[in-house]
SEKE-662265 format. One record per atom (N, C-alpha, C, CB): residue in three letters; x, y, z negated. Coordinates in steps of 0.2 Angstrom, whole numbers, plus 5000, padded with zeros to 4 digits. Each point is the difference from the previous one (the first is absolute). Glycine has a CB too. Layout:
alaXYZ;...
END
This chain:
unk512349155210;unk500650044999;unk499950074999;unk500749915006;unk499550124991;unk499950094997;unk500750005002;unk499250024989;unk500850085015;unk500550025001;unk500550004994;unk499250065010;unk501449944994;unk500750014996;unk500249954995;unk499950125001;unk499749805002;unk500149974995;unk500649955006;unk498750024989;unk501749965004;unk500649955005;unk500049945003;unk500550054994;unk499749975012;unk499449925004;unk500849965003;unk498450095007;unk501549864998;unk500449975004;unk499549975006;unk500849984992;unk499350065009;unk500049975009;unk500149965003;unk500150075001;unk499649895004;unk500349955005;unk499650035005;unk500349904994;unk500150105013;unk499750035006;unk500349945006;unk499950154995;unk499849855010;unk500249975005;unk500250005005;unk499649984996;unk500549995009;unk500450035009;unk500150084999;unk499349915010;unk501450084986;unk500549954999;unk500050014993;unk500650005010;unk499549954985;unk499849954995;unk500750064993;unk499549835010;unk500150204986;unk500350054997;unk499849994992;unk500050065012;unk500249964982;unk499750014995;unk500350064998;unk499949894998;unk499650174998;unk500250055000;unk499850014992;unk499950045013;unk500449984982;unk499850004994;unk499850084996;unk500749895000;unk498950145000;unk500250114996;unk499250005001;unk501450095006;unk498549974991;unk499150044997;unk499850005008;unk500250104985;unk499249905013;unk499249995005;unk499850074999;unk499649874998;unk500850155009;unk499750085001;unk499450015001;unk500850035005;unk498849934999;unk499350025005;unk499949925002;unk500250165008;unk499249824993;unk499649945000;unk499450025005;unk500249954987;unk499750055021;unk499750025004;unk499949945003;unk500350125000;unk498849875003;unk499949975006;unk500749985008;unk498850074994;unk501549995006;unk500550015005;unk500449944998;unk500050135003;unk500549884987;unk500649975000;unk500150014993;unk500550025012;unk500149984988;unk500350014991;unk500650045001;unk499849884993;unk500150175001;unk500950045001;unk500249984994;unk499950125007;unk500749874992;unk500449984995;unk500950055001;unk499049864999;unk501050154993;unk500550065000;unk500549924996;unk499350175000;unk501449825005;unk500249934997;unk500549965003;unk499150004997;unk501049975005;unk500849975000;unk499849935002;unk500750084989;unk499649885016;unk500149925003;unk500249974995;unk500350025010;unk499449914985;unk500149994996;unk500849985002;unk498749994995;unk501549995010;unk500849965002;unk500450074996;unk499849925014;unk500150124987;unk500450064999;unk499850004992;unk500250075013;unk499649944983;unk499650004995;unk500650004995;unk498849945005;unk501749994994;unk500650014994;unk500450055003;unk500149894996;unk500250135011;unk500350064999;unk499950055001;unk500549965001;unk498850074998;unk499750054998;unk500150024991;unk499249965012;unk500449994986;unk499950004994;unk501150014995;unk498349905004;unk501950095002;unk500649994994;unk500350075002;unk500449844999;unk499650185006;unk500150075003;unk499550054996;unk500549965013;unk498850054983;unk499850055000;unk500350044994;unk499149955007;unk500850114993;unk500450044994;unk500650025002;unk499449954992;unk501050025016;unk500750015000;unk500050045006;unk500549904995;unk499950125008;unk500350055007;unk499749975004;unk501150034997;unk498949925004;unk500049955005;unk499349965001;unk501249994998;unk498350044998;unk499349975000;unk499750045008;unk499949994983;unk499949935018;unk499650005006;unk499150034997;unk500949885006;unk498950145000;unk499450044996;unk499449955004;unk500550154998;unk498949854997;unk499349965003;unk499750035006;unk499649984988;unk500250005016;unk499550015006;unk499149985000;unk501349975007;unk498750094995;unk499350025001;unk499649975006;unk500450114996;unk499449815003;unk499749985009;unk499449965000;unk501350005005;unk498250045001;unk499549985001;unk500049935005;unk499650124997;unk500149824999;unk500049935004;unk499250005002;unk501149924993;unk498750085015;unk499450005001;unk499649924998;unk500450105011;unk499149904985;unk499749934997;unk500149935006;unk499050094990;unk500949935016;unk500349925003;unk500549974998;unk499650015009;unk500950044989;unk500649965000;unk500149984989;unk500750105015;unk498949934981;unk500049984994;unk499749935000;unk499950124997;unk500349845000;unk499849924999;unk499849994992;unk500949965010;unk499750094987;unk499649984993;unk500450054993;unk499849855006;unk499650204990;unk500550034995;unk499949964993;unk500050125007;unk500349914988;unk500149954996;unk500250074993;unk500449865010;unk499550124986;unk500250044994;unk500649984998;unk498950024997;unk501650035000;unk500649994998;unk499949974993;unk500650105006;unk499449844992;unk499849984993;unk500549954997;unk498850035003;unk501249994988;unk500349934997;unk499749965004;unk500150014988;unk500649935010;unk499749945004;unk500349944993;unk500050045016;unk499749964977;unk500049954995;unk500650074998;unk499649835004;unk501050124995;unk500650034996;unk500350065004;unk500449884994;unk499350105014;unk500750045005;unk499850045000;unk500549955007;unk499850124992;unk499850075002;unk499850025006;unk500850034993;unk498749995010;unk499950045006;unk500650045005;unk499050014993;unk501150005012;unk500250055003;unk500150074994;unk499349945013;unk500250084989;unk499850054997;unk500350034990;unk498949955011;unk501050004986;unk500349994992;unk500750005003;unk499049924993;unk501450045013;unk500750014999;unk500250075003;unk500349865001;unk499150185002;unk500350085003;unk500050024993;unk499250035012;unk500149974984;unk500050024994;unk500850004995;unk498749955002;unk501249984997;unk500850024995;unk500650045002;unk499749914997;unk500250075008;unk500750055005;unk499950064999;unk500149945011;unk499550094989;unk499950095004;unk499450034994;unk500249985016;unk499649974979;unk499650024994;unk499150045005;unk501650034989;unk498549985014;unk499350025004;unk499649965003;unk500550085003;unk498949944999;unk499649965001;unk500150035009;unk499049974987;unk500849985019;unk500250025006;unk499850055002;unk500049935002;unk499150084994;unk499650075006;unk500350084997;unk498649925001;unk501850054993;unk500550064998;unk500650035005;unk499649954988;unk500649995013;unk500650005002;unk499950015010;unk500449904988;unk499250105014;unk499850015006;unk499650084998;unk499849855005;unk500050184993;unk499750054998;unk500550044997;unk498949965000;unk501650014998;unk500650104999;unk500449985008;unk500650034982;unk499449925023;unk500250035007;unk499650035003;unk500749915001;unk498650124996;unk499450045005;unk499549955002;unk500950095006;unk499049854992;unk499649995004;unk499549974995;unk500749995009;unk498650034995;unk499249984995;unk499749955002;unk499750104999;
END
């Protein structure tokens, strides 16, 4: 995986899925700047409004990483990622980089 590319996460105790761009890829862990996929539709339907919840910045130390995965077509169904796209016309590592972050 290459940095800032859009990943999902699955981590363990306690059993989580986190979906947003791949800050840093260290021995220690992963940081990912990103959002609980559970929360994921009322994120996505709030961004661009008053009321948009913002992404988080958080380092998961690699025991607790079980498994990352790329945001991709899957045949006809759009990705995660392709339905940010249409919404907000930007690609993520854009959209996370005019809130300051690299």
């Amino acid at each position: 995986m290459k940095l800032h590319s859009v990943v999902l996460l699955t981590l363990h105790t306690p059993r989580e899925r986190i979906w947003g761009l791949l800050m840093d890829l260290t021995p220690a862990g992963i940081t990912v700047c990103g959002i609980d996929l559970s929360a994921f539709e009322d994120w996505l339907s709030q961004v661009g409004t008053d009321e948009e919840m913002g992404l988080s910045t958080v380092f998961y130390p690699l025991q607790r990483v079980e498994r990352v995965a790329m945001d991709e077509r899957m045949g006809n169904l759009p990705s995660l990622h392709d339905r940010f796209q249409l919404k907000t016309m930007k690609q993520l590592v854009d959209y996370v980089e005019d809130f300051g972050f690299k």
